[in-house]
ZADREN-893543 format. One record per residue: residue number from 1; residue in one letter; x, y, z of N, C-alpha, C, O in turn. Coordinates in steps of 0.1 Angstrom, whole numbers, plus 5000, padded with zeros to 4 digits. Each point is the difference from the previous one (the first is absolute). Layout:
<pts>
  seq  type   npx   npy   npz  capx  capy  capz   cpx   cpy   cpz   opx   opy   opz
  NUM     A     X     Y     Z     X     Y     Z     X     Y     Z     X     Y     Z
...
</pts>
This chain:
<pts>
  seq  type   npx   npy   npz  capx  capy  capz   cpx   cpy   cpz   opx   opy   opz
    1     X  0210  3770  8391  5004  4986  5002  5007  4998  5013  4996  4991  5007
    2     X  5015  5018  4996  5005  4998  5010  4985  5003  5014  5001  4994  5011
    3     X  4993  5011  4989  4990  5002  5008  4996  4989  5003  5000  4997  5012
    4     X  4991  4993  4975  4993  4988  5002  5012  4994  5007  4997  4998  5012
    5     X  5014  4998  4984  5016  4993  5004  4998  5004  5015  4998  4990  5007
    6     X  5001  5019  4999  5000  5003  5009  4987  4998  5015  4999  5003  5012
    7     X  4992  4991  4978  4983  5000  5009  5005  4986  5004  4998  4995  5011
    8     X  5010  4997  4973  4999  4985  4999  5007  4996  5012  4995  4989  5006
    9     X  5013  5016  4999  5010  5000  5010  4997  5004  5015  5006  4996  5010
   10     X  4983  5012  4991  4993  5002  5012  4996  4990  5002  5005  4992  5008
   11     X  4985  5006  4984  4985  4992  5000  5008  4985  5005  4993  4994  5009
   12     X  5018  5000  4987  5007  4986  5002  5011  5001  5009  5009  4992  5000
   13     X  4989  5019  5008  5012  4999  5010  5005  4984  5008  5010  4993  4999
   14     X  4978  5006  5007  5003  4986  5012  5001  4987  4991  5003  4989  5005
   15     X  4995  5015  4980  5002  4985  4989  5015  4995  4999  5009  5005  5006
   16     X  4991  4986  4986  5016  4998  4998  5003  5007  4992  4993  5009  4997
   17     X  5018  4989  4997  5009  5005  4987  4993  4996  4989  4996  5007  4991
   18     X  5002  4979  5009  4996  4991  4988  4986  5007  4995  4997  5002  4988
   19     X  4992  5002  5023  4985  5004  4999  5001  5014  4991  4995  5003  4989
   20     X  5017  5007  5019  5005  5013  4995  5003  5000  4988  4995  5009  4993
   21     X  5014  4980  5001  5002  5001  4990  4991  4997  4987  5001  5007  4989
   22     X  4993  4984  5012  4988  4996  4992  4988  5011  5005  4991  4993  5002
   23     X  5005  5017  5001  4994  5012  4999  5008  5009  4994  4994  5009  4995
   24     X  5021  4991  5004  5007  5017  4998  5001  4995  4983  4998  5009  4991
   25     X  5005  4975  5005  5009  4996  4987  4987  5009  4987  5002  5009  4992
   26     X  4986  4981  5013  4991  5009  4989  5000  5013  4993  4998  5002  4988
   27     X  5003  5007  5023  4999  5011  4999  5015  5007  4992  5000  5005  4990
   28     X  5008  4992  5017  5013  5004  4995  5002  4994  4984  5003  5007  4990
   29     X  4996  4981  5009  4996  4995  4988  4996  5008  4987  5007  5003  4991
   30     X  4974  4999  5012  5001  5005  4993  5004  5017  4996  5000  5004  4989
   31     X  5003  5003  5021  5004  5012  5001  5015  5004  4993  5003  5009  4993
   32     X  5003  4983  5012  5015  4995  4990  4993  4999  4979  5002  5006  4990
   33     X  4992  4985  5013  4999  4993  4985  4996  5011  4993  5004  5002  4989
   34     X  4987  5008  5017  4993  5006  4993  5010  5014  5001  4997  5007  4991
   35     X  5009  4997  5015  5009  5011  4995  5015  4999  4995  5009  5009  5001
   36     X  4990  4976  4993  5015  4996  5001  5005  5005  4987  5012  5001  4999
   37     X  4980  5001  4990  5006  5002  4986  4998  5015  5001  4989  5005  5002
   38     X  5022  5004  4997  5005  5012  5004  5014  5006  5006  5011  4996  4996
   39     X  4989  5016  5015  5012  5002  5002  4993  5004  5016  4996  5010  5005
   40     X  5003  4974  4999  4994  5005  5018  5012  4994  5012  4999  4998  5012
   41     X  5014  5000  4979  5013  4998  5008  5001  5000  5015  5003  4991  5008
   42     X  4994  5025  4996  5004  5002  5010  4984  4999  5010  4999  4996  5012
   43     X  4993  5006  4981  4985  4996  5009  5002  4988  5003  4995  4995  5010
   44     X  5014  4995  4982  4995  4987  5006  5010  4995  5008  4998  4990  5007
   45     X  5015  5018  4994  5009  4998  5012  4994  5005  5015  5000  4995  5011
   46     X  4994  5015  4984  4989  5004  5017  4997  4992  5001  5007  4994  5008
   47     X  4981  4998  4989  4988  4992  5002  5013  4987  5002  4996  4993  5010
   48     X  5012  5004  4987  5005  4987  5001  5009  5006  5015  5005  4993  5009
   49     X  4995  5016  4990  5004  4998  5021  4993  5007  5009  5002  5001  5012
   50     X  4990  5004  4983  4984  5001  5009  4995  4982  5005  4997  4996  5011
   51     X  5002  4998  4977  4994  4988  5003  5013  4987  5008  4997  4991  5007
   52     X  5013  5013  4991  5011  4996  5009  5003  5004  5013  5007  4993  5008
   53     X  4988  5020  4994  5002  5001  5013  4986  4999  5011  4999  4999  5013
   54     X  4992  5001  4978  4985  4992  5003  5002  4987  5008  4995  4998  5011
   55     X  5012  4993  4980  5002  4987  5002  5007  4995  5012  4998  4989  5006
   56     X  5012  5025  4995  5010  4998  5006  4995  5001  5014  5002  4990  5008
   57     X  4992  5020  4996  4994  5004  5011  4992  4990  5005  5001  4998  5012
   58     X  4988  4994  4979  4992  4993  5003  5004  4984  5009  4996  4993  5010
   59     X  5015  5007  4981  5010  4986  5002  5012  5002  5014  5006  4990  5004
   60     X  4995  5023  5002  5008  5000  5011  4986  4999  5009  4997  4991  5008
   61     X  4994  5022  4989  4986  5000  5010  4998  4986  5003  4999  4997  5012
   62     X  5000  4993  4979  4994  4985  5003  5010  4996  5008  4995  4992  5009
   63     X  5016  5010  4993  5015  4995  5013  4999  5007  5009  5007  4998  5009
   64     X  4985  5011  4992  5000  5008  5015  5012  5005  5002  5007  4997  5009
   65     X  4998  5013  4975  5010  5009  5003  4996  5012  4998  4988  5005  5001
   66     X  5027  5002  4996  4994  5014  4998  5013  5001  4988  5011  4994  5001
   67     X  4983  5016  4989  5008  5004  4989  4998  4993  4985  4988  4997  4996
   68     X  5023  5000  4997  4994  4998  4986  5005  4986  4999  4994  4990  4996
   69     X  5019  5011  5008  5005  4984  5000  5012  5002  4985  5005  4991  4993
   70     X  4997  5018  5005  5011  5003  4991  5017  4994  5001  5007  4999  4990
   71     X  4996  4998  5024  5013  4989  4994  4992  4985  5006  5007  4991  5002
   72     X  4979  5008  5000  5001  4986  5001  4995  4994  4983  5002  4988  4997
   73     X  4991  5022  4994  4997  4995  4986  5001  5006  4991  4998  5012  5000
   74     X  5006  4981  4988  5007  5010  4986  4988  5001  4994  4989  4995  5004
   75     X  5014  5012  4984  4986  5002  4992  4994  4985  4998  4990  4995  5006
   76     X  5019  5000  4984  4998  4987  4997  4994  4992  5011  4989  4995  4996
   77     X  5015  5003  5016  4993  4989  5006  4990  5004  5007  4993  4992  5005
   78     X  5006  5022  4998  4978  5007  5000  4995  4993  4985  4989  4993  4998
   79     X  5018  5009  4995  4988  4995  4984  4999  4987  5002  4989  4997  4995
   80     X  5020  4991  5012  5003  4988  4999  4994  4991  5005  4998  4988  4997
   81     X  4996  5023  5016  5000  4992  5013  4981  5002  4996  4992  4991  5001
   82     X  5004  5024  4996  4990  5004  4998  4986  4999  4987  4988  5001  5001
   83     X  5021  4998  4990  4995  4998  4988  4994  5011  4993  4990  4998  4993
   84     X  5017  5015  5009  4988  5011  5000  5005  5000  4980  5010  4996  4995
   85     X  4977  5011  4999  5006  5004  4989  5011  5010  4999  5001  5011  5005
   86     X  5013  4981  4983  5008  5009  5000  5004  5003  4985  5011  5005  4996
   87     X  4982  4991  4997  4999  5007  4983  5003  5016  4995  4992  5004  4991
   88     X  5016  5004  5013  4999  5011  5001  5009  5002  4987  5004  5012  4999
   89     X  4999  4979  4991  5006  5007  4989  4988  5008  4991  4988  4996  4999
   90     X  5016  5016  4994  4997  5007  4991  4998  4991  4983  5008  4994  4994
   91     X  4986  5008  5005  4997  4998  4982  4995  5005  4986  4987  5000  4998
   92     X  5019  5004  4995  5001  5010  4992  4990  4996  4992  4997  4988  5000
   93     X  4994  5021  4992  4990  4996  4991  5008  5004  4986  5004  5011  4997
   94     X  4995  4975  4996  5001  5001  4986  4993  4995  4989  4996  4989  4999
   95     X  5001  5023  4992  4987  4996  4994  5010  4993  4989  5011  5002  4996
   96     X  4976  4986  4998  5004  4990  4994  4994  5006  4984  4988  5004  4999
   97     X  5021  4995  4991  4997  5005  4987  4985  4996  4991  4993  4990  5001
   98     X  5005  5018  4994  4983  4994  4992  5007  4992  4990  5012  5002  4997
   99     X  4981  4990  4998  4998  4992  4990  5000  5008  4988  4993  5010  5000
  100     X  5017  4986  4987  4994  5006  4988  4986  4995  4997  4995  4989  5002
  101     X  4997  5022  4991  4989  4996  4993  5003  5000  4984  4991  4996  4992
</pts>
């Protein structure tokens, strides 16, 4: 996943943020949804600052800087400004009781 995450982000370099992000959300999307009921805690703390510091880079590269831009934006206002998916809570599966017969 992070690989595709990673092409998505070549392939849209000279795009905006907004183009980037509407290619990265799908994927992350469903990659989140579909490993989310379990114990993937810490996999999804990676991937949630893999794709932050993706963003990050992308969004100074577009200013013609250099670096990540870490005291100019908090997490919050990359997610804010960007819109990227940020659903990363966990959800426990509970099975729901049978019916007497």
């Amino acid at each position: 996943m992070l690989t595709k995450l990673k092409h998505e982000f070549r392939k849209n370099r000279s795009q905006s943020v907004e183009k980037v992000v509407e290619k990265v959300n799908p994927i992350l999307r469903g990659w989140l949804n579909y490993f989310r009921i379990g114990h993937s805690s810490k996999c999804f703390g990676y991937v949630r600052q893999r794709v932050e510091m993706k963003l990050r880079r992308h969004m100074m590269r577009s200013r013609g800087r250099e670096g990540f831009g870490w005291k100019r934006w908090s997490r919050e206002e990359i997610q804010k400004i960007t819109g990227i998916y940020n659903d990363y809570e966990i959800r426990y599966y509970i099975p729901k009781a049978l019916p007497d017969r």
